[in-house]
MARDO-702995 format. One record per residue: residue in three letters; chain; residue number from 0; x, y, z of N, C-alpha, C in turn. Coordinates in steps of 0.05 Angstrom, whole numbers. Each point is the difference from the previous one (the first is absolute). Example, Ala and Ser with C-alpha at 12.3 -4.5 7.8 and 13.67 -1.06 7.14 Angstrom:
BEGIN
{site ALA, A, 0, {264, -114, 156}, {-18, 24, 0}, {18, 24, 0}}
{site SER, A, 1, {-7, 21, -14}, {16, 24, 1}, {-15, 22, 14}}
This chain:
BEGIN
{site UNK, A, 0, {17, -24, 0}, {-17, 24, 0}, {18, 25, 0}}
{site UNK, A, 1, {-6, 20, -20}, {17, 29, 1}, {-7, 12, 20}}
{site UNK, A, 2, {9, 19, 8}, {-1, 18, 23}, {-20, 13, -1}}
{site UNK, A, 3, {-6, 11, -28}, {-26, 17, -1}, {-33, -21, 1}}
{site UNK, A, 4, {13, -20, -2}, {-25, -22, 3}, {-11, -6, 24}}
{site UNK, A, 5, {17, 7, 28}, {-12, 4, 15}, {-12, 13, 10}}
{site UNK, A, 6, {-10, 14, -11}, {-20, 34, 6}, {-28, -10, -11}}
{site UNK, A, 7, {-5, -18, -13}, {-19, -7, -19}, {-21, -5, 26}}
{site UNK, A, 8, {3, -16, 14}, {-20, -5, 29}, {6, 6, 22}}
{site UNK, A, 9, {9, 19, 6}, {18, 11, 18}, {-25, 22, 22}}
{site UNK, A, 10, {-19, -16, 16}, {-17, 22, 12}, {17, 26, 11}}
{site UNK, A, 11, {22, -12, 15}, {20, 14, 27}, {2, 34, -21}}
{site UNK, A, 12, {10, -11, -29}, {15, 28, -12}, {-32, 19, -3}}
{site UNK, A, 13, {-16, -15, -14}, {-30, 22, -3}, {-6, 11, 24}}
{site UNK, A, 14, {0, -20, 21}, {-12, 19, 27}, {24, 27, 6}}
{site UNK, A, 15, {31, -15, 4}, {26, 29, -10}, {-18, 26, -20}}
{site UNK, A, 16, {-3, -11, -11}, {-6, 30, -25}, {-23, 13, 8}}
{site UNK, A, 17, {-20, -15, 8}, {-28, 9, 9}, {8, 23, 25}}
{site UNK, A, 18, {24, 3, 13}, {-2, 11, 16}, {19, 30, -1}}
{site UNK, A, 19, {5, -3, -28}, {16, 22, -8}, {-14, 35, 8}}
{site UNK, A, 20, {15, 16, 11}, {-2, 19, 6}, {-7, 19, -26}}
{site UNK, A, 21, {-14, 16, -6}, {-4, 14, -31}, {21, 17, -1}}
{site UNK, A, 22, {16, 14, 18}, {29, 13, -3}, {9, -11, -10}}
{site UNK, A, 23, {11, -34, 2}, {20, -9, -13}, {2, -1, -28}}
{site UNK, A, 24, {-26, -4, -22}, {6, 4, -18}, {-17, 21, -19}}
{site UNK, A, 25, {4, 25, 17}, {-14, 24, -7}, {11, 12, -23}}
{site UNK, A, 26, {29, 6, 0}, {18, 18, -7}, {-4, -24, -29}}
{site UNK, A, 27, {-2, -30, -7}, {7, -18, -13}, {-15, 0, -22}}
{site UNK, A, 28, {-32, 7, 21}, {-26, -3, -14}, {-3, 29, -23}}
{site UNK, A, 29, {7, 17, 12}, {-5, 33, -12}, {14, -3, -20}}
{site UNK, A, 30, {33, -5, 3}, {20, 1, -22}, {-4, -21, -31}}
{site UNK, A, 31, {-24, -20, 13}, {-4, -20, -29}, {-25, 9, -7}}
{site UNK, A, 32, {-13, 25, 7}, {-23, 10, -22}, {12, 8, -30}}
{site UNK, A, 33, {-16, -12, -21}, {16, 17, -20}, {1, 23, -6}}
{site UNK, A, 34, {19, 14, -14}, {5, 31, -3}, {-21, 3, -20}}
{site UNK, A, 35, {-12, -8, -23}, {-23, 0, -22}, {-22, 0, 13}}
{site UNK, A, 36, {-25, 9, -7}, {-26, -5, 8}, {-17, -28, -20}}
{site UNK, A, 37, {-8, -21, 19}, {-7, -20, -13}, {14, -28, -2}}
{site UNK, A, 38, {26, -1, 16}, {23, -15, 3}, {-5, -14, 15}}
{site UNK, A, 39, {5, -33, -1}, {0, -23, 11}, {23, -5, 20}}
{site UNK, A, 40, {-2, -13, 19}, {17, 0, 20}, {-4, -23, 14}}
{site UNK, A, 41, {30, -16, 7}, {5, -28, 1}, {13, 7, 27}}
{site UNK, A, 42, {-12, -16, 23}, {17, -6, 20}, {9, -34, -3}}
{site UNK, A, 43, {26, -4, 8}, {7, -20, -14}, {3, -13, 37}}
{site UNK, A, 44, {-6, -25, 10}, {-4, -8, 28}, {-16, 23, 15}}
{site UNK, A, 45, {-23, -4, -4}, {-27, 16, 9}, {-12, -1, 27}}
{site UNK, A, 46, {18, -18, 4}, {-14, -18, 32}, {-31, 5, -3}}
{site UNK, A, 47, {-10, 7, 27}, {-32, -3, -1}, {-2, 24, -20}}
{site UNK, A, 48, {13, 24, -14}, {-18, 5, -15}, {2, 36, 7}}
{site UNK, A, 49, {22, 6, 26}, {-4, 21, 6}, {2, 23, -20}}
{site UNK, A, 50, {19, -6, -9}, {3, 34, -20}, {-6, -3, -30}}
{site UNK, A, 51, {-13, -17, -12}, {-19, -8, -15}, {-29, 22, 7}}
{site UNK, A, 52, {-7, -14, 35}, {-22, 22, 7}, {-1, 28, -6}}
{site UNK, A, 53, {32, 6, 19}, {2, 33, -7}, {7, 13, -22}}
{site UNK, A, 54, {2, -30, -23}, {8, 19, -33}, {-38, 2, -7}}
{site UNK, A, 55, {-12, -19, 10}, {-22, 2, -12}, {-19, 20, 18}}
{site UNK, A, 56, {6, 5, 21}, {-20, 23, 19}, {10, 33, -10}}
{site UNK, A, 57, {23, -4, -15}, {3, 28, -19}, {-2, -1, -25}}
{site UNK, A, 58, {-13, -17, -11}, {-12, 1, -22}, {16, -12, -22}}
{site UNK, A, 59, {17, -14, 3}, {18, -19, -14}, {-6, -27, 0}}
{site UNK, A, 60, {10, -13, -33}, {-21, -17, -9}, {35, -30, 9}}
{site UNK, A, 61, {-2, -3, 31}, {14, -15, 21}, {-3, -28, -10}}
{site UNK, A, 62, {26, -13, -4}, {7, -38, -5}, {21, -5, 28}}
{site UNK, A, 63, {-1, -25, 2}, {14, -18, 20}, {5, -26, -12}}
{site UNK, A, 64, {22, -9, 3}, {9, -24, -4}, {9, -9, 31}}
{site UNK, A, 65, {1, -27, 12}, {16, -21, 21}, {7, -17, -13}}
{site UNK, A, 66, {12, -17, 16}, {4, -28, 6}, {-14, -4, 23}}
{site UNK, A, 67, {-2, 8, 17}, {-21, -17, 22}, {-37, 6, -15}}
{site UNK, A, 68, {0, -23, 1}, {-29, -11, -5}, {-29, 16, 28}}
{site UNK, A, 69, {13, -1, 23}, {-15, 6, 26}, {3, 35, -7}}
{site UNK, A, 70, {18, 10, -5}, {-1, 33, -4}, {-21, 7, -17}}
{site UNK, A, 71, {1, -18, -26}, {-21, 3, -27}, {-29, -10, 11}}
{site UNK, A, 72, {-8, -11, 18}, {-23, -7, 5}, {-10, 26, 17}}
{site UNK, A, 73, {19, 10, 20}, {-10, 28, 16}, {-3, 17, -23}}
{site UNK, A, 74, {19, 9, -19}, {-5, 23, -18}, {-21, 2, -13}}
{site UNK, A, 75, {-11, -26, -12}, {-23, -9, -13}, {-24, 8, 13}}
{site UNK, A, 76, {5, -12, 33}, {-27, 1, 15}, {-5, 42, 0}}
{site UNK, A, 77, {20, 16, -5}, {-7, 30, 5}, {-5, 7, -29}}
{site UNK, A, 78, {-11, -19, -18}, {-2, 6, -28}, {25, 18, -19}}
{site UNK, A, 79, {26, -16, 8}, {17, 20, -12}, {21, -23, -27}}
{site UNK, A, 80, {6, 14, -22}, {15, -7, -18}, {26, -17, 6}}
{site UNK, A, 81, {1, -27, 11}, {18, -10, 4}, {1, -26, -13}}
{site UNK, A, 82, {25, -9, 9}, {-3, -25, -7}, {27, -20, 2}}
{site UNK, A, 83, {0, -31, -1}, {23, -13, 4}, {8, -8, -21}}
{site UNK, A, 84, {35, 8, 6}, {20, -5, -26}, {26, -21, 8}}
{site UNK, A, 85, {11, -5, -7}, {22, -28, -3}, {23, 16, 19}}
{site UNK, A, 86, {3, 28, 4}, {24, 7, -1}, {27, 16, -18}}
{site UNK, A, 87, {-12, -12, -21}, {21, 4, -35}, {-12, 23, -10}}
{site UNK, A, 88, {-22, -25, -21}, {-10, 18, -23}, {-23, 15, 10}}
{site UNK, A, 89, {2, 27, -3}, {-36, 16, 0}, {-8, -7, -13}}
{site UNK, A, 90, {-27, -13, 9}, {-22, 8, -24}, {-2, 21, -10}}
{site UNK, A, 91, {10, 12, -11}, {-13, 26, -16}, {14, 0, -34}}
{site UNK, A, 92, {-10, 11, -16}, {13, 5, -22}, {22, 22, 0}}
{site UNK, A, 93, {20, 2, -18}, {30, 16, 1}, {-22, 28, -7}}
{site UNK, A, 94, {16, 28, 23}, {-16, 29, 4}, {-26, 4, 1}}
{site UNK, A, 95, {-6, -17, 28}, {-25, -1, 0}, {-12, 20, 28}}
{site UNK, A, 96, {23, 6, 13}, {-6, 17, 19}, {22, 39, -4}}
{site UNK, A, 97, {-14, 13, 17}, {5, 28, 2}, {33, -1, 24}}
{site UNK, A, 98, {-5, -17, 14}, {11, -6, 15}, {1, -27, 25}}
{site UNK, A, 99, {26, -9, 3}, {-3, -23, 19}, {21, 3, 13}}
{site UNK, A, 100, {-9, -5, 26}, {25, -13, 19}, {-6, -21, 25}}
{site UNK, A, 101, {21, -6, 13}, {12, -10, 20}, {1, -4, 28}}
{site UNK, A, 102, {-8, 8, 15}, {5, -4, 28}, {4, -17, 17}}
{site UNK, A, 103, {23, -2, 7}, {17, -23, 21}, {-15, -27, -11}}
{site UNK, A, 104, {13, -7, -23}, {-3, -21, -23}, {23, -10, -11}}
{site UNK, A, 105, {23, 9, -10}, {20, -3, -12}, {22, -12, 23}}
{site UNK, A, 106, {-4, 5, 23}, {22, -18, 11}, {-16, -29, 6}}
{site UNK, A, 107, {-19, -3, -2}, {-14, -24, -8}, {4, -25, -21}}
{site UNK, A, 108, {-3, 15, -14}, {1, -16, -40}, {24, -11, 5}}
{site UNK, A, 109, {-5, -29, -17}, {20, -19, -13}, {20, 9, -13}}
{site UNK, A, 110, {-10, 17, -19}, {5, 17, -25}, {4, 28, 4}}
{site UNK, A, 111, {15, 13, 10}, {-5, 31, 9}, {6, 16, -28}}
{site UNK, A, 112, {25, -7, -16}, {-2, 14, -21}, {-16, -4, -23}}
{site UNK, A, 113, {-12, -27, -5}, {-13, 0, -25}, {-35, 16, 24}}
{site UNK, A, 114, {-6, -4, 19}, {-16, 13, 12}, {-4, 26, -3}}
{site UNK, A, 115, {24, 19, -4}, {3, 28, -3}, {-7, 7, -36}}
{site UNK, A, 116, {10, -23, -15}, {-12, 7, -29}, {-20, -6, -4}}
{site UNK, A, 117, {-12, -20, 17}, {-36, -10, -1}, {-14, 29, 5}}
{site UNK, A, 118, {-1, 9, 13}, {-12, 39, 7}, {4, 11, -17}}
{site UNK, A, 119, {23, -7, -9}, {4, 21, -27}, {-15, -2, -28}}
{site UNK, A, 120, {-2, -27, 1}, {-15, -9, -26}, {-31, 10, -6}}
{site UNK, A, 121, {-9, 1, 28}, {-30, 8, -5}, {-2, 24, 9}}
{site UNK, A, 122, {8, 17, 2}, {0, 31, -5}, {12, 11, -24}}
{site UNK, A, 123, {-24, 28, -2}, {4, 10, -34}, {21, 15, -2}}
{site UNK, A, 124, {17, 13, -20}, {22, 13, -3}, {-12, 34, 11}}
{site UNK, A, 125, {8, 8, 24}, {6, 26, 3}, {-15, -12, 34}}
{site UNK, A, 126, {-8, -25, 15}, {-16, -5, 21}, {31, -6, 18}}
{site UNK, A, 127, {-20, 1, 27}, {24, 1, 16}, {0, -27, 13}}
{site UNK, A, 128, {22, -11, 8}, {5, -28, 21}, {8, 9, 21}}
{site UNK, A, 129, {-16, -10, 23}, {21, 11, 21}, {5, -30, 18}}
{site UNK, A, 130, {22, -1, 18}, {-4, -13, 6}, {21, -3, 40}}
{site UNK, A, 131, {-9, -12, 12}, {11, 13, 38}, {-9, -22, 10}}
{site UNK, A, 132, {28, -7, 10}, {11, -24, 14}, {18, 10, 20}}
{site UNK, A, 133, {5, -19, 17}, {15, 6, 24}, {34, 6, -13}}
{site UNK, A, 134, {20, 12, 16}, {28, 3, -9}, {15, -13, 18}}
{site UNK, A, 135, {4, -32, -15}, {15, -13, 19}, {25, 1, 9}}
{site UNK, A, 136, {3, 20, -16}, {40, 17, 6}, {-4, 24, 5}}
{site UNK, A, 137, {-14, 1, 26}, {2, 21, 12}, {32, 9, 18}}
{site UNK, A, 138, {8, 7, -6}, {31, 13, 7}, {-20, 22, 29}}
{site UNK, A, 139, {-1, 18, -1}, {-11, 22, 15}, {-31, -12, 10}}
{site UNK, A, 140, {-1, 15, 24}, {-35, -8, 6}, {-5, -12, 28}}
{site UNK, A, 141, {-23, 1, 11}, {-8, -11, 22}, {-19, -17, -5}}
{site UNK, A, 142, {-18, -18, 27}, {-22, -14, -6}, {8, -25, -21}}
{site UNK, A, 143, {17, -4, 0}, {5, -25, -18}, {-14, -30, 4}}
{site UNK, A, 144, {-24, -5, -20}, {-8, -18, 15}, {10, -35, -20}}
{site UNK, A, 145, {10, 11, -3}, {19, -26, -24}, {27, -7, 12}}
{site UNK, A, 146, {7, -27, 13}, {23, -1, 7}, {25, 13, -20}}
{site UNK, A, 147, {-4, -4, -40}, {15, 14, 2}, {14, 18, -6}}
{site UNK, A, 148, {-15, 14, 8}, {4, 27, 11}, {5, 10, 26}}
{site UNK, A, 149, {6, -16, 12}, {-6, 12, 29}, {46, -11, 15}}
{site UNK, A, 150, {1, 28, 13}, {27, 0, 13}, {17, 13, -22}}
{site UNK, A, 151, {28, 11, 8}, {17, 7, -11}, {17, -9, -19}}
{site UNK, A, 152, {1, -32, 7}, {13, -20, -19}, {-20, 1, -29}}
{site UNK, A, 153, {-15, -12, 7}, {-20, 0, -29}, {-2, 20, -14}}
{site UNK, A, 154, {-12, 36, 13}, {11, 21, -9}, {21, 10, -20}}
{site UNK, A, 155, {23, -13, 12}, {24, 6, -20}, {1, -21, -24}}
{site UNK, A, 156, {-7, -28, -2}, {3, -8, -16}, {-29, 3, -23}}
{site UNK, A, 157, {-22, 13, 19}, {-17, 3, -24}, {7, 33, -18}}
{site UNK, A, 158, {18, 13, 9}, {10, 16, -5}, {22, -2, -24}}
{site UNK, A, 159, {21, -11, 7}, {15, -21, -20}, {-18, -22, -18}}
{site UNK, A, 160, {-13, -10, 7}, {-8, -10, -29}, {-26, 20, -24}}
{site UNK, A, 161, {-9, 23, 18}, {-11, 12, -20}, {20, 16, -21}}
{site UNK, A, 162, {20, 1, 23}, {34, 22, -26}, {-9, -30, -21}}
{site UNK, A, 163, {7, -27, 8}, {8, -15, -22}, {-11, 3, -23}}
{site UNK, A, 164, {-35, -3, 5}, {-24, 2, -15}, {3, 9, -18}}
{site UNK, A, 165, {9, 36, 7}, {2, 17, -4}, {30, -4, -32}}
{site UNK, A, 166, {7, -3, 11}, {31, -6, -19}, {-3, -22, -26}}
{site UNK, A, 167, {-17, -23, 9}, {-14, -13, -12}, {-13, 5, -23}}
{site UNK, A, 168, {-18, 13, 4}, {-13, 17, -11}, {4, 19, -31}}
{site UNK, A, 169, {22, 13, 7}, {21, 8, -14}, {24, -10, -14}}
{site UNK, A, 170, {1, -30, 7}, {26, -11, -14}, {-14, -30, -12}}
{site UNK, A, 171, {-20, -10, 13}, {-11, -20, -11}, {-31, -7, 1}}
{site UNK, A, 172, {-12, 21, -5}, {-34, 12, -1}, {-9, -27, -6}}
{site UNK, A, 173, {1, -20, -20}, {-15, -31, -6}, {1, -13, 27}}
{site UNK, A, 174, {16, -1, 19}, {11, -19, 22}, {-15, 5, 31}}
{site UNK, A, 175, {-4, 24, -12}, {-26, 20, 43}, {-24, -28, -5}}
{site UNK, A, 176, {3, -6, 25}, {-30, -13, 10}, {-6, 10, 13}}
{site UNK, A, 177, {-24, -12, 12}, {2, 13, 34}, {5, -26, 21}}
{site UNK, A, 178, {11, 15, 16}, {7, -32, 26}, {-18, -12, 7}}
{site UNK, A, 179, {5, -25, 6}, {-30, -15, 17}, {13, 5, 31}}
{site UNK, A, 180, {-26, -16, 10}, {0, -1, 30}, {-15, -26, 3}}
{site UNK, A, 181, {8, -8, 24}, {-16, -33, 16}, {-22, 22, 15}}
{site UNK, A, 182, {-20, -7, -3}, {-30, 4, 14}, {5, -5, 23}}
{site UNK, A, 183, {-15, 16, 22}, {2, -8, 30}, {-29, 1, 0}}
{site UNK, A, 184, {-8, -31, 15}, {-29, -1, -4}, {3, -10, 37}}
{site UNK, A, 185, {-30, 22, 9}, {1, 2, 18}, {-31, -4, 16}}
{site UNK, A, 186, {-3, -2, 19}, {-29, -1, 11}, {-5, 19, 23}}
{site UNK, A, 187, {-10, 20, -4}, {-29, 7, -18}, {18, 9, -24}}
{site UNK, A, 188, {-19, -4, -22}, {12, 3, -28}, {7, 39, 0}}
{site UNK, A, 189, {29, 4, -15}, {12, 20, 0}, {18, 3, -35}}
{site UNK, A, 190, {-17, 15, -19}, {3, 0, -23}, {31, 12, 0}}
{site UNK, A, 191, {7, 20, 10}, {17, 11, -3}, {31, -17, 1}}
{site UNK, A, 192, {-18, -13, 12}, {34, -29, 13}, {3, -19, -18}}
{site UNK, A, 193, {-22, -6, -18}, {-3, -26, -16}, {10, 16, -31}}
{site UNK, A, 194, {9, 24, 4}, {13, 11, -39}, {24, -21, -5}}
{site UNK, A, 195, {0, -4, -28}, {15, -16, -4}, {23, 17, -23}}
{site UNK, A, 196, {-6, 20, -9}, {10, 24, -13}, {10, 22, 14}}
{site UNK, A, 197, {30, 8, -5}, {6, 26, 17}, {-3, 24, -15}}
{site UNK, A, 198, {-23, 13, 2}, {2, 16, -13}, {-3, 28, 3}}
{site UNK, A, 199, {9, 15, -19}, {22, 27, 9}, {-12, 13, -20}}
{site UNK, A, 200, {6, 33, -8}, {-9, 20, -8}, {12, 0, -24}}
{site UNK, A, 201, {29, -2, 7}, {16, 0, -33}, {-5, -15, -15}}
{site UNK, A, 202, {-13, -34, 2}, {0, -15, -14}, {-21, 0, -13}}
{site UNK, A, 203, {-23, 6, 21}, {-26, 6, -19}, {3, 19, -15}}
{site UNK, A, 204, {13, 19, -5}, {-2, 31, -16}, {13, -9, -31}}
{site UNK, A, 205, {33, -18, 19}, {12, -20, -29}, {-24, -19, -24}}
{site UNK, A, 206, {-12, -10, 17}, {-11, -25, -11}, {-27, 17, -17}}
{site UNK, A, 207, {-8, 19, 5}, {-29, 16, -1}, {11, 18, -24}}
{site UNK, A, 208, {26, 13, -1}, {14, 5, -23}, {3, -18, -29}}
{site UNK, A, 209, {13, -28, 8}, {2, -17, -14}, {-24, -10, -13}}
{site UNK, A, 210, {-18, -6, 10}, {-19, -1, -6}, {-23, 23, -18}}
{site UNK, A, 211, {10, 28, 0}, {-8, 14, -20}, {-7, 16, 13}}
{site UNK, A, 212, {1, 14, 18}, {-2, 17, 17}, {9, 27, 6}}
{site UNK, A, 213, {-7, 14, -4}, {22, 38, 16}, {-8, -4, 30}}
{site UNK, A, 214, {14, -8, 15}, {-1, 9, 39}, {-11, 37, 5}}
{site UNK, A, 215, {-15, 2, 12}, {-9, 18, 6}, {3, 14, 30}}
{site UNK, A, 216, {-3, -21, 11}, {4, 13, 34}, {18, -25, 9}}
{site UNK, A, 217, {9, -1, 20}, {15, -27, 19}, {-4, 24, 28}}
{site UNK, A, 218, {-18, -27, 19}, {7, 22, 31}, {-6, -31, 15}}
{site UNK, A, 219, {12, 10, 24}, {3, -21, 25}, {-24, 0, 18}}
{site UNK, A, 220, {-16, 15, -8}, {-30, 13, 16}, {-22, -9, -17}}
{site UNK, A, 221, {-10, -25, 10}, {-25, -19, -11}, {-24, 10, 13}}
{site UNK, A, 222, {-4, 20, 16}, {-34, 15, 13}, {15, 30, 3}}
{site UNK, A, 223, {-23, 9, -1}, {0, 33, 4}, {12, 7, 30}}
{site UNK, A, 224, {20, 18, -8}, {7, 11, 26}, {6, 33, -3}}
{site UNK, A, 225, {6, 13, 12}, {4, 29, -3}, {17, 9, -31}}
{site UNK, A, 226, {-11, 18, -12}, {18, 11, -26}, {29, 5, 9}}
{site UNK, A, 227, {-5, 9, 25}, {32, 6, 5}, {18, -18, 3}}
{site UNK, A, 228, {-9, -27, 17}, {12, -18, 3}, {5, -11, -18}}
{site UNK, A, 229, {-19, -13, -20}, {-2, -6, -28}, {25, 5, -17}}
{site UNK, A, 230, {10, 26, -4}, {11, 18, -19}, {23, -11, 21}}
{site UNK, A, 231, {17, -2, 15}, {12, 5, 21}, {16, -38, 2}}
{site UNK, A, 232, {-25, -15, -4}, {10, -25, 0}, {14, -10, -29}}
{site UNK, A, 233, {-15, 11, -21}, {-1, -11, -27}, {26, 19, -15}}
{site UNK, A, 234, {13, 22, 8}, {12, 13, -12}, {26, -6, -16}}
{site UNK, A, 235, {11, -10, 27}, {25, -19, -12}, {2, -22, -5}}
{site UNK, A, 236, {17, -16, -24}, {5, -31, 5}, {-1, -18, 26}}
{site UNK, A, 237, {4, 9, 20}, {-8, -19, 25}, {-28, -5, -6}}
{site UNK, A, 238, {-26, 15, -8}, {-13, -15, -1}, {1, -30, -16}}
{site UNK, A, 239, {12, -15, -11}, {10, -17, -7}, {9, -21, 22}}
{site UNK, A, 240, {4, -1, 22}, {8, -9, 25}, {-12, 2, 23}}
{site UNK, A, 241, {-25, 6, -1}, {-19, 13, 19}, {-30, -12, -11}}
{site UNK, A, 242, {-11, -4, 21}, {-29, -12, 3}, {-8, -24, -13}}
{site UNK, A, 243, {-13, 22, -17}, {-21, -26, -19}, {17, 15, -39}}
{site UNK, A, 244, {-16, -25, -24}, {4, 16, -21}, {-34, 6, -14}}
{site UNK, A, 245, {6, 31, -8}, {-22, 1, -1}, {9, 15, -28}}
{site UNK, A, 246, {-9, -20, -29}, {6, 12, -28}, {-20, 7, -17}}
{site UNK, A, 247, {-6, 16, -15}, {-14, 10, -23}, {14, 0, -24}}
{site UNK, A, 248, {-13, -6, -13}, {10, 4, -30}, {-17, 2, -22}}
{site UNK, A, 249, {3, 9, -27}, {-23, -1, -17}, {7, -16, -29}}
{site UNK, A, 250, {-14, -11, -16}, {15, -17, -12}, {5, 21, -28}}
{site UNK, A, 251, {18, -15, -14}, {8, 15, -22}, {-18, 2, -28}}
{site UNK, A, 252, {-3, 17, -10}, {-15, -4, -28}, {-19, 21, 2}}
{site UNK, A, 253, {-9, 1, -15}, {-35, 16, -19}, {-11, -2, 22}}
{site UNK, A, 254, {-13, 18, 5}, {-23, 5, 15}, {-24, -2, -14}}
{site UNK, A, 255, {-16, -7, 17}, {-27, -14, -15}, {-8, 31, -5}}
């Protein structure tokens, strides 16, 4: 069984999501309205369905895709556009949305990079992808709730291996993956511990590029917090080493 296969009957994770605070994916929900009037919009792991609701309570014509089967039965029961997918392929036809993204999904997937060109495929040329995951190389930061991330030792070497990435990048662009990780599966169920993907800001921005993309924003600040702080956290490259990754981008081509 794949890793993402166990989410498929997974009550523990739906009741997790059911209890999501609407801050957490406020800033997530607003940023994937599309910029056009009339624009389709893909939350891609929808859980029960939340910001599907709030694309559709502002008047946006709101999709959801899972893998858990129990999330798609709640979304269903609040009459909302969802539905269960393999993981891989969307159902959808190639630029079929205004916009799609992500939320704390990609350190999940089997597949993280062909996952990043799956989003890309079904959005139209000039629509935006966004997509915000945790930053498992957090160098800087508090609250660390990922072992690793957490202490001074880990610190420096997630620090050092983002220079590598980084260098990588630049000298052998075909060769960037992204790292795995062993799942920590724990009781009571704790999503954040079970990523099997480390994933980081630079790599999504790389891979979201590669995939056909102009990067638009990169910030370490996944919910609304003060402009000032905001401006203040995101200014310099440390954001790159700090928090969470939180990317935008719009894809390349003709605008409809």
């Amino acid at each position: 069984m794949g890793h993402q296969e166990t989410y498929r009957h997974n009550e523990a994770y739906a009741e997790f999501l059911a209890g999501w605070d609407e801050n957490f994916y406020a800033k997530y929900a607003d940023t994937l309205k599309p910029s056009r009037p009339g624009g389709r919009a893909l939350d891609v792991g929808c859980g029960i369905g939340q910001v599907v609701r709030r694309l559709k309570d502002t008047g946006v014509d709101g999709y959801g895709v899972e893998v858990s089967e129990p999330n798609i039965a709640r979304a269903r029961h609040f009459g909302l556009n969802c539905q269960f997918y393999d993981g891989k392929r969307l159902p959808f036809p190639n630029e079929h949305f205004a916009s799609v993204g992500a939320l704390n999904v990609l350190e999940h997937v089997e597949e993280p990079e062909a996952f990043i060109t799956e989003l890309v495929r079904v959005v139209e040329p000039g629509g935006r992808v966004l997509v915000s995951s945790p930053n498992f190389f957090r160098a800087l930061g508090f609250r660390d709730y990922h072992p690793r991330m957490r202490g001074l030792g880990n610190k420096w070497r997630n620090l050092r291996r983002m220079l590598e990435k980084r260098t990588q990048m630049l000298r052998e662009p075909e060769k960037v993956r992204f790292d795995r990780m062993t799942p920590i599966i724990k009781e009571p169920f704790t999503p954040d511990d079970d990523a099997i993907v480390a994933t980081n800001a630079l790599e999504i921005a790389f891979f979201l590029e590669r995939a056909g993309c102009s990067v638009d924003t990169v910030q370490c600040t996944d919910r609304y917090v003060s402009r000032l702080v905001e401006l203040a956290l995101n200014l310099f490259p440390t954001r790159y080493v700090m928090f969470n990754a939180f990317v935008v981008a719009t894809k390349r081509g003709q605008q409809r």
